[in-house]
C-alpha positions in Angstrom: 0.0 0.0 0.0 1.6 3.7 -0.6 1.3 6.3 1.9 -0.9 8.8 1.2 -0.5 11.4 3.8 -3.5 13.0 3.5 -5.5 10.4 2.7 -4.4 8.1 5.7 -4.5 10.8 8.0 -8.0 11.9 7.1 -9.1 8.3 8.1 -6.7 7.4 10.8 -8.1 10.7 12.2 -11.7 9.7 12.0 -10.6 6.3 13.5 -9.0 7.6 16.5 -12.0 10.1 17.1 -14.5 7.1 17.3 -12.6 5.6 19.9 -11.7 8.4 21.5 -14.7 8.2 23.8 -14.7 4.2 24.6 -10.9 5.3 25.4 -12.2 7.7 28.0 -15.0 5.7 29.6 -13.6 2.2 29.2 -10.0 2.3 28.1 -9.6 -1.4 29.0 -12.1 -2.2 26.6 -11.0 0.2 23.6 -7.2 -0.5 24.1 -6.8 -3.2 21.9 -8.8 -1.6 18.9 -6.5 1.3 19.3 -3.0 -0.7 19.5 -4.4 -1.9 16.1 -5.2 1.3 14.6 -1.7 2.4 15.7 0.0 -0.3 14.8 -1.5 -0.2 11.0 -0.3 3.9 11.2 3.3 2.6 12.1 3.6 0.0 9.5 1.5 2.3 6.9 4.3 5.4 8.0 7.2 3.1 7.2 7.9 2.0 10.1 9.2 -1.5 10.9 7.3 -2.9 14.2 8.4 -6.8 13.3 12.3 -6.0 12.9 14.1 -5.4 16.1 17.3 -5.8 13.8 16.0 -2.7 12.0 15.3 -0.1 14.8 17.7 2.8 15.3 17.2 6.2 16.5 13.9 7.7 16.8 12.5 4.6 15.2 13.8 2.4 18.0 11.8 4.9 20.9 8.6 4.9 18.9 8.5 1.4 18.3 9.8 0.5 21.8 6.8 2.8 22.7 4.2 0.8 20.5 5.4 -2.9 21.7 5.1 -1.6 25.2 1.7 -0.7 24.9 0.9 -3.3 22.5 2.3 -5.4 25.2 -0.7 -4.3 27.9 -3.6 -4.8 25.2 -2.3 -8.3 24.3 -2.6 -9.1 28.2 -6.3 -7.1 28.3 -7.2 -9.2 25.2 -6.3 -12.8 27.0 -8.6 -11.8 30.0 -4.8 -10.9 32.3 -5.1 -8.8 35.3 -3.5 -5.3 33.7 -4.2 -2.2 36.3 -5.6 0.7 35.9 -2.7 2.5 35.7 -0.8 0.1 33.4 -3.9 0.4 30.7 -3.9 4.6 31.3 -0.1 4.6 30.6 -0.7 2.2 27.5 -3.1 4.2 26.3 -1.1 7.8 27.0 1.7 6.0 24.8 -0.7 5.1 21.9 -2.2 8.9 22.0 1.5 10.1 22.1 2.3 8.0 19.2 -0.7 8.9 17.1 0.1 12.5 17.6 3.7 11.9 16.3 2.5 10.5 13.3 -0.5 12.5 12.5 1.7 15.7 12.5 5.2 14.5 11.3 3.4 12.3 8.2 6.2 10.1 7.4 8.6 8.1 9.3 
């Protein structure tokens, strides 16, 4: 797929703003959906979530970011006991990443 900056962003935009209010009142419950939406902006962005061989730089601290959280929905998704605080922090990561990538446009 090529990245269309506009394009993508328009949508990823209307993605994030419907789960922007599950997030609020039941982040547990809307964290996976948005781990996958930022997860498909990443790869969609250029960059490389499968290839820790492949992460340098800035790269390296937004996809350590993204596994991290990733991490937490994976263990909300099998039913794990994840605390409140571990979801909110998951969930302040994906926000932080989807900024990043909604302004900057490329990786």
């Amino acid at each position: 797929m090529q990245f269309e900056p506009g394009i993508d962003r328009h949508e990823w935009e209307s993605e994030w703003q419907a789960l922007e209010e599950e997030l609020a009142d039941a982040p547990a419950d809307a964290l996976p959906e948005a781990a996958d939406l930022v997860e498909r902006m990443l790869v969609e962005s250029g960059y490389d979530v499968a290839d820790p061989v492949a992460r340098e730089g800035e790269e390296r601290e937004v996809v350590a970011e993204y596994l991290a959280a990733r991490e937490i929905a994976n263990r909300v998704e099998a039913g794990d006991a994840v605390g409140p605080g571990d979801v909110a922090a998951a969930v302040r990561g994906l926000t932080a990443l989807r900024d990043h990538i909604i302004e900057g446009d490329t990786a």
